[in-house]
DOGUMI-480188 format. One record per residue (C-alpha): chain; residue in one letter; z negated, y negated, x negated. Coordinates in steps of 0.05 Angstrom, whole numbers. Example, Ala and Ser with C-alpha at 12.3 -4.5 7.8 and 13.67 -1.06 7.14 Angstrom:
2
+-------+------+--------+--------+--------+
| kette | rest |     c3 |     c2 |     c1 |
+-------+------+--------+--------+--------+
|     A |    A |   -156 |     90 |   -246 |
|     A |    S |   -143 |     21 |   -273 |
+-------+------+--------+--------+--------+
END
This chain:
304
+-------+------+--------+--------+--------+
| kette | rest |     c3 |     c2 |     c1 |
+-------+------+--------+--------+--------+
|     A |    X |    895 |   1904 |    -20 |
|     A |    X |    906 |   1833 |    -53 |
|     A |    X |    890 |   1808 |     31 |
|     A |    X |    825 |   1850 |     19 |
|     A |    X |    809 |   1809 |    -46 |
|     A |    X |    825 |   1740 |    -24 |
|     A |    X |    789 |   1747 |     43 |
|     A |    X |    722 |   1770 |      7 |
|     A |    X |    724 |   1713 |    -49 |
|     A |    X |    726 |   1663 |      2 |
|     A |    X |    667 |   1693 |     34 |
|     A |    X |    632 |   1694 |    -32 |
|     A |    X |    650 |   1620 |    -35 |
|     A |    X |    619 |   1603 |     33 |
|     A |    X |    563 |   1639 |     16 |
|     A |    X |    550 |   1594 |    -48 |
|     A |    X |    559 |   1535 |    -18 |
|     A |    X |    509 |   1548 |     43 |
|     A |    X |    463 |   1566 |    -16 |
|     A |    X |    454 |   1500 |    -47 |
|     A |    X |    451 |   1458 |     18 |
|     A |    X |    370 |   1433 |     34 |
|     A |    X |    329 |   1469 |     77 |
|     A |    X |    314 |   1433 |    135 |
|     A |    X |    283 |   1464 |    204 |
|     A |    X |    232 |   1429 |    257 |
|     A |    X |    172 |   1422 |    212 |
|     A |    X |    205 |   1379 |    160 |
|     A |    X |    190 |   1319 |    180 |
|     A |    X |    213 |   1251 |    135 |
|     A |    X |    154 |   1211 |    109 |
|     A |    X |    146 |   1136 |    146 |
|     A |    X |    136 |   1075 |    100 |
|     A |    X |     71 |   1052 |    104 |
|     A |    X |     40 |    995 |     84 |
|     A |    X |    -33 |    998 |     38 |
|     A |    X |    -70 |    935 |     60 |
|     A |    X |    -80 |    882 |     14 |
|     A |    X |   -141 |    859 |    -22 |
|     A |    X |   -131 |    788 |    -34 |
|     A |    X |   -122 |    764 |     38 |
|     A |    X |   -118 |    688 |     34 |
|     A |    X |   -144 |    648 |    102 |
|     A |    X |    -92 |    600 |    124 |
|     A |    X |   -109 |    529 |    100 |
|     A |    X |   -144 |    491 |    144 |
|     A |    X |    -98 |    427 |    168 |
|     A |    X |   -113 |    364 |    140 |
|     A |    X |   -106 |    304 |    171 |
|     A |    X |    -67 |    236 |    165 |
|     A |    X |    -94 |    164 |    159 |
|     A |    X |    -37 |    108 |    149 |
|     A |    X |    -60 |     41 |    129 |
|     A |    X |    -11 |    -35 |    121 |
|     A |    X |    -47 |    -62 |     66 |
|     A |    X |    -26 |   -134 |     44 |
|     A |    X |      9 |   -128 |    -32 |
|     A |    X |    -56 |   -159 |    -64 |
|     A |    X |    -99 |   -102 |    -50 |
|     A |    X |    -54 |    -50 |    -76 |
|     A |    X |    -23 |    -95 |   -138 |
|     A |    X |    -96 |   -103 |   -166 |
|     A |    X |   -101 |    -27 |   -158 |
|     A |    X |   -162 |    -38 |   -110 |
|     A |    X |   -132 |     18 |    -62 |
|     A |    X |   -120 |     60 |   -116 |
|     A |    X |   -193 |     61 |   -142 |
|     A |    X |   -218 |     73 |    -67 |
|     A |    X |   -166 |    118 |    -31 |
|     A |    X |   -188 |    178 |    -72 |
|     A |    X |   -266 |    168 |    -58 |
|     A |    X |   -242 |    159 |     21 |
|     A |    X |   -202 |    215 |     20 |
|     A |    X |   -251 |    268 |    -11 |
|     A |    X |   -309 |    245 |     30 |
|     A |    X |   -272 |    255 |    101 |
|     A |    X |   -219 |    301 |     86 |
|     A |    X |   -158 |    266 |    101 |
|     A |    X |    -92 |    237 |     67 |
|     A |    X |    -92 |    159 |     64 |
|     A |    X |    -21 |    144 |     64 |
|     A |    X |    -28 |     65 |     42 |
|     A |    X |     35 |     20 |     54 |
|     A |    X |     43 |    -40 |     10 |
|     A |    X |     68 |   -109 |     53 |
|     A |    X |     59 |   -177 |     76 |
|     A |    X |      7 |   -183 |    121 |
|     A |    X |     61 |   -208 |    167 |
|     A |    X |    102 |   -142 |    158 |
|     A |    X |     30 |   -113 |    169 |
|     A |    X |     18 |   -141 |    243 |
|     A |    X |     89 |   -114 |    255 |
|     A |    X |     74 |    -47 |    241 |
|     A |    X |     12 |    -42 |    281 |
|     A |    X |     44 |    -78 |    350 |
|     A |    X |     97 |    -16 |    338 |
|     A |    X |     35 |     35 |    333 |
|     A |    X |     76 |     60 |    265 |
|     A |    X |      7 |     56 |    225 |
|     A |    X |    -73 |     69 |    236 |
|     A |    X |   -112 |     10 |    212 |
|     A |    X |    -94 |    -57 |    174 |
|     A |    X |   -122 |    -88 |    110 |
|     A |    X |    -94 |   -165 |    120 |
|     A |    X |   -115 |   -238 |    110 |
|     A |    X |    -82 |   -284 |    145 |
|     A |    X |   -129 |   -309 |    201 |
|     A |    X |    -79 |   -340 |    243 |
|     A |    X |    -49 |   -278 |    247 |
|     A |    X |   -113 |   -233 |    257 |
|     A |    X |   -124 |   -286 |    311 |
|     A |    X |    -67 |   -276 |    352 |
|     A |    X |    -73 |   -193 |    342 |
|     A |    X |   -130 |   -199 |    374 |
|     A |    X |   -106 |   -237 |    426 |
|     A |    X |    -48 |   -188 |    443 |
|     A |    X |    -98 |   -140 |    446 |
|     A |    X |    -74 |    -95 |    398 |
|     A |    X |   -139 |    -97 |    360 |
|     A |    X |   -210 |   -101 |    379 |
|     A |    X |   -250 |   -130 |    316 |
|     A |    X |   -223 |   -167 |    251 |
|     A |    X |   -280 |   -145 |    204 |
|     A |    X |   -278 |   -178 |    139 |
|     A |    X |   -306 |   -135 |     79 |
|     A |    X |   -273 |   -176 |     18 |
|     A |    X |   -254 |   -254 |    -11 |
|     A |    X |   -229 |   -281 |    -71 |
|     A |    X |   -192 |   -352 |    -77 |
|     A |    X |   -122 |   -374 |    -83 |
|     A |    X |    -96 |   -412 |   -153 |
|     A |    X |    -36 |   -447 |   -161 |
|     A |    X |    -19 |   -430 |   -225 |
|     A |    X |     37 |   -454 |   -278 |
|     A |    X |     66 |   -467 |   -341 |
|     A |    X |     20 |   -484 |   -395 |
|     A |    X |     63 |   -535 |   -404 |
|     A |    X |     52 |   -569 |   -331 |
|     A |    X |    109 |   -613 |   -326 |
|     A |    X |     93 |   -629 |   -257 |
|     A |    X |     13 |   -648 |   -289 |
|     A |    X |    -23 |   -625 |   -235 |
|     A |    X |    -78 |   -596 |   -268 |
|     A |    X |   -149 |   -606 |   -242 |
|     A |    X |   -119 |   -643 |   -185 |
|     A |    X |   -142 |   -625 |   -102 |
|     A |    X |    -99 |   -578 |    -82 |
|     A |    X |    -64 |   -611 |    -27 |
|     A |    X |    -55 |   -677 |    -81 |
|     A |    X |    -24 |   -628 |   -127 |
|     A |    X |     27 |   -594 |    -74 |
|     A |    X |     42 |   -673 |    -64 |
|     A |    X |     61 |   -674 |   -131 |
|     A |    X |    101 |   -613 |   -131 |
|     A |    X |    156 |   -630 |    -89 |
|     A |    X |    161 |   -707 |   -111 |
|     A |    X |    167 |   -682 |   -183 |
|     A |    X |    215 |   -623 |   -167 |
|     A |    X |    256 |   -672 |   -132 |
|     A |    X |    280 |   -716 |   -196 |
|     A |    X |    336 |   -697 |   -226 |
|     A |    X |    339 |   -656 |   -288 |
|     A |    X |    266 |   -648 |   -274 |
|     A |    X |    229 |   -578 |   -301 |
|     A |    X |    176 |   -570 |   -242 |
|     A |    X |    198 |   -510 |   -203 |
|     A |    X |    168 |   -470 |   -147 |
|     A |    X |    165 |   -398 |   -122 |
|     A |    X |    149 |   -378 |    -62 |
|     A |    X |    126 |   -307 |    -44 |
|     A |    X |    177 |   -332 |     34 |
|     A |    X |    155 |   -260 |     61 |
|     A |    X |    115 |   -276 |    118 |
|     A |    X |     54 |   -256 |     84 |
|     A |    X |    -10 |   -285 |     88 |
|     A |    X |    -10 |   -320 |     15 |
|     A |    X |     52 |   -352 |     45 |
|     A |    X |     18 |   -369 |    110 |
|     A |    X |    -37 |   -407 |     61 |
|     A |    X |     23 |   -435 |     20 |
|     A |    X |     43 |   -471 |     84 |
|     A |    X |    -20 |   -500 |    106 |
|     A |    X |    -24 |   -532 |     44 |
|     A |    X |     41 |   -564 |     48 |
|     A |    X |     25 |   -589 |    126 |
|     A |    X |    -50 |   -611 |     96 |
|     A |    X |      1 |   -652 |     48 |
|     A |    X |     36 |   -680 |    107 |
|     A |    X |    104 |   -637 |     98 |
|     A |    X |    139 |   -600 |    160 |
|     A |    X |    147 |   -522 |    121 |
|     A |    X |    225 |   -529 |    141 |
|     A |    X |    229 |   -591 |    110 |
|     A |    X |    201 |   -561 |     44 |
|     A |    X |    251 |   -507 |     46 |
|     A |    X |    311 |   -547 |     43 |
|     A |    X |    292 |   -599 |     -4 |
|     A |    X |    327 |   -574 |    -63 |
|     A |    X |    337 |   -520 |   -114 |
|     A |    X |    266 |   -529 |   -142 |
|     A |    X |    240 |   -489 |    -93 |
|     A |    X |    253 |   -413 |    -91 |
|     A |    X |    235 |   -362 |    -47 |
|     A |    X |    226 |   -302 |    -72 |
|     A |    X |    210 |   -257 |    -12 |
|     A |    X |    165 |   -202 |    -57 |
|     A |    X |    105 |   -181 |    -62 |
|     A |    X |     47 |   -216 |   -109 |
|     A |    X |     65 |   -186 |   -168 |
|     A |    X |    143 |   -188 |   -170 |
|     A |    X |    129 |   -262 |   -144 |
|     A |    X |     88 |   -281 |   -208 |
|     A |    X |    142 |   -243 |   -256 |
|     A |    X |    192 |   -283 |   -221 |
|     A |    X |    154 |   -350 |   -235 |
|     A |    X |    136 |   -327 |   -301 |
|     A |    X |    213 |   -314 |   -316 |
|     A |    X |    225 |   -384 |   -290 |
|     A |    X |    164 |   -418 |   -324 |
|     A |    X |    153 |   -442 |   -250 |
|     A |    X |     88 |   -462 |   -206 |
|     A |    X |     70 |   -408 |   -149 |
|     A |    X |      9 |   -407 |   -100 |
|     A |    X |    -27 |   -335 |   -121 |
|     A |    X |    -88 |   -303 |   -105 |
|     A |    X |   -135 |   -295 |   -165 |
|     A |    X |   -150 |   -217 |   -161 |
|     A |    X |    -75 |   -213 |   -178 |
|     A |    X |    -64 |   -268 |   -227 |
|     A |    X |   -127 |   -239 |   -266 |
|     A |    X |   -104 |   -167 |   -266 |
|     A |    X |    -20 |   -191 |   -289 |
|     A |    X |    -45 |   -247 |   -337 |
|     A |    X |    -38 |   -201 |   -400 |
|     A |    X |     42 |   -202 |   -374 |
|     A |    X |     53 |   -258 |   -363 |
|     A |    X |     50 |   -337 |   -392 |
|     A |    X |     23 |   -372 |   -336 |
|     A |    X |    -45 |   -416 |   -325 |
|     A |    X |    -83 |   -429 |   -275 |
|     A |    X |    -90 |   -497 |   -265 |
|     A |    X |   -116 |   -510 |   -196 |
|     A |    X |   -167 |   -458 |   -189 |
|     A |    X |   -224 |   -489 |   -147 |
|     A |    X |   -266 |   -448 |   -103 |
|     A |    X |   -272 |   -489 |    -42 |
|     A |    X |   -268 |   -469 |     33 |
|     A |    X |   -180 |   -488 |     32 |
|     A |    X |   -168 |   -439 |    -22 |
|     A |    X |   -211 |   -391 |      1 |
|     A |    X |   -174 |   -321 |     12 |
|     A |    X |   -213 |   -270 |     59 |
|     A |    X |   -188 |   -202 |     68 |
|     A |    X |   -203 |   -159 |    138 |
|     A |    X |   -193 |    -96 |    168 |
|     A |    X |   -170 |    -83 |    227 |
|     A |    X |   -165 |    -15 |    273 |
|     A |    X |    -97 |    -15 |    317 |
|     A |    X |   -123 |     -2 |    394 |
|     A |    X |    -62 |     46 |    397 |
|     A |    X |    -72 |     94 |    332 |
|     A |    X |    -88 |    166 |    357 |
|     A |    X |   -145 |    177 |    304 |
|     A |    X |   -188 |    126 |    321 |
|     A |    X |   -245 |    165 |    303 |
|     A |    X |   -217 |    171 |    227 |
|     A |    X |   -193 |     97 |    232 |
|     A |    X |   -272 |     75 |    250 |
|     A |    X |   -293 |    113 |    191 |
|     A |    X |   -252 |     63 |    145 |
|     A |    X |   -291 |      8 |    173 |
|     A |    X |   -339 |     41 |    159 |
|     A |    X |   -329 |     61 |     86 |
|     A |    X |   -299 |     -7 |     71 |
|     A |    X |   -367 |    -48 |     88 |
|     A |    X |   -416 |     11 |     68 |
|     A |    X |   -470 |    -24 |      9 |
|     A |    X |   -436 |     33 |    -32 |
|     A |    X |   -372 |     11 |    -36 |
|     A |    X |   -382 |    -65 |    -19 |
|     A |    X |   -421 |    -52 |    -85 |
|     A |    X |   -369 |    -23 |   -122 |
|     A |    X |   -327 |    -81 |    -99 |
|     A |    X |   -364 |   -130 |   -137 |
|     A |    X |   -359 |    -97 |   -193 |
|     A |    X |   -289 |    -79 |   -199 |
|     A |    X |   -249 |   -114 |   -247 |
|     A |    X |   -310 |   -137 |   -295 |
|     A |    X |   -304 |    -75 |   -348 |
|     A |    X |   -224 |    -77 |   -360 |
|     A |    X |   -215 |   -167 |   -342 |
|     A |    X |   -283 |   -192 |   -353 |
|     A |    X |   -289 |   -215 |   -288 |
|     A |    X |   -298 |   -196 |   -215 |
|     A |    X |   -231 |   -194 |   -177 |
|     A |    X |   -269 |   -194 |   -103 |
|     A |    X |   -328 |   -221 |    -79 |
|     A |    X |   -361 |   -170 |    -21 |
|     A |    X |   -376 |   -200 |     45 |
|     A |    X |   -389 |   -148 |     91 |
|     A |    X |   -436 |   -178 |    149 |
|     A |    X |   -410 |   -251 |    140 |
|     A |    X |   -378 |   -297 |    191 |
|     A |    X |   -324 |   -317 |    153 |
+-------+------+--------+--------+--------+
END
């Protein structure tokens, strides 16, 4: 009897447990995951592209480049990616094909790029005139003096002992140091020669700006162009003292498309912008509101 018992509670059991399983048979079918489609589909952005540019350190320590590359970029839709160096650096980096179009001045140099026929045109669109400015004290009294007269007197005064007339030279290969040495070989000095006659004469190896900072810390003379010296004079307690505009000072800035840059098209269109009336205007004008004065003279068109 107690076999009887046993045997139907563990049927009742079964029974209970069968109970509370889910009912499943073929037309259950589990829902798939499906995704709503969206209403705020953004189109992929469109690519934009690249323009590099080896700009000499004047044009980008005056903020020139700054006040333009934004105008550039918005009217053609492309990054301008602007490297700062000597022009020397700059004719470098275009042999290598590493950037688009140059902004230089250093006609010797333009010259031979030409030549090696990594460039087509040298198109100037800019000028402005080198100083060689000083202490206001002037120990080595150049002041007023021709330019090659006062590099004379330069290196015969920094070469007395005890004397205060120092020099600094930007010694980058740039083209303000390319114009620093044709004024010492209009003075009748071999550039090595200069070099190695005595501590006087520092190279500094920066750009325009650190190079006046440095002659500013050392109350020394430096060769500079005037866009610069204009737009660091509030830093800095320098003169200038030679600061004629005649045709050996006179500092002209081109541009030049690399044969070898793969947006030519883009590069053409700097050209283009550079000597437009527009912007040759705005050229002339920049500066005069925040220094008083013009820091470039347009010359778009000219043989110079």
């Amino acid at each position: 009897m107690k076999k009887i018992l046993m045997l139907l509670m563990a049927v009742t059991m079964l029974l209970s447990l069968v109970s509370v399983l889910p009912a499943c048979d073929e037309e259950t079918v589990t829902p798939s995951l499906t995704l709503s489609p969206t209403t705020t589909d953004v189109p992929p952005l469109k690519p934009v592209g690249r323009l590099t540019v080896a700009t000499t350190t004047s044009l980008y320590d005056t903020g020139l480049w700054g006040y333009l590359e934004p105008m550039f970029e918005q009217r053609y839709g492309v990054n301008l990616n602007i490297i700062s160096v000597g022009s020397g650096k700059a004719f470098t980096l275009g042999k290598s094909g590493d950037v688009d179009v140059l902004t230089v001045h250093e006609p010797k140099g333009e010259q031979d790029f030409l030549a090696g026929n990594y460039s087509s045109a040298r198109v100037p669109f800019a000028y402005n005139y080198f100083a060689i400015v000083g202490p206001p004290s002037d120990p080595a009294g150049i002041k007023d003096m021709a330019p090659v007269d006062a590099f004379k007197k330069l290196i015969t005064g920094g070469n007395v002992t005890g004397s205060q007339v120092k020099f600094v030279s930007r010694g980058d290969g740039s083209g303000t140091h390319a114009a620093e040495q044709r004024l010492w070989a209009a003075a009748g000095y071999q550039y090595t020669d200069v070099q190695k006659s005595g501590s006087w004469y520092v190279e500094g190896g920066g750009g325009m700006g650190p190079t006046l900072v440095m002659a500013n810390d050392k109350q020394a003379y430096t060769l500079t162009d005037m866009g610069t010296f204009i737009s660091y004079k509030s830093k800095l307690n320098l003169v200038a003292l030679v600061n004629q505009k005649i045709d050996i000072l006179r500092n002209v800035y081109c541009v030049m498309v690399v044969n070898i840059t793969k947006n030519k098209t883009m590069a053409n269109n700097l050209v283009t912008f550079l000597t437009s009336p527009e912007i040759q205007d705005l050229m002339s004008k920049y500066g005069v509101e925040e220094y008083g004065t013009q820091l470039f003279t347009p010359c778009a068109g000219q043989n110079l």
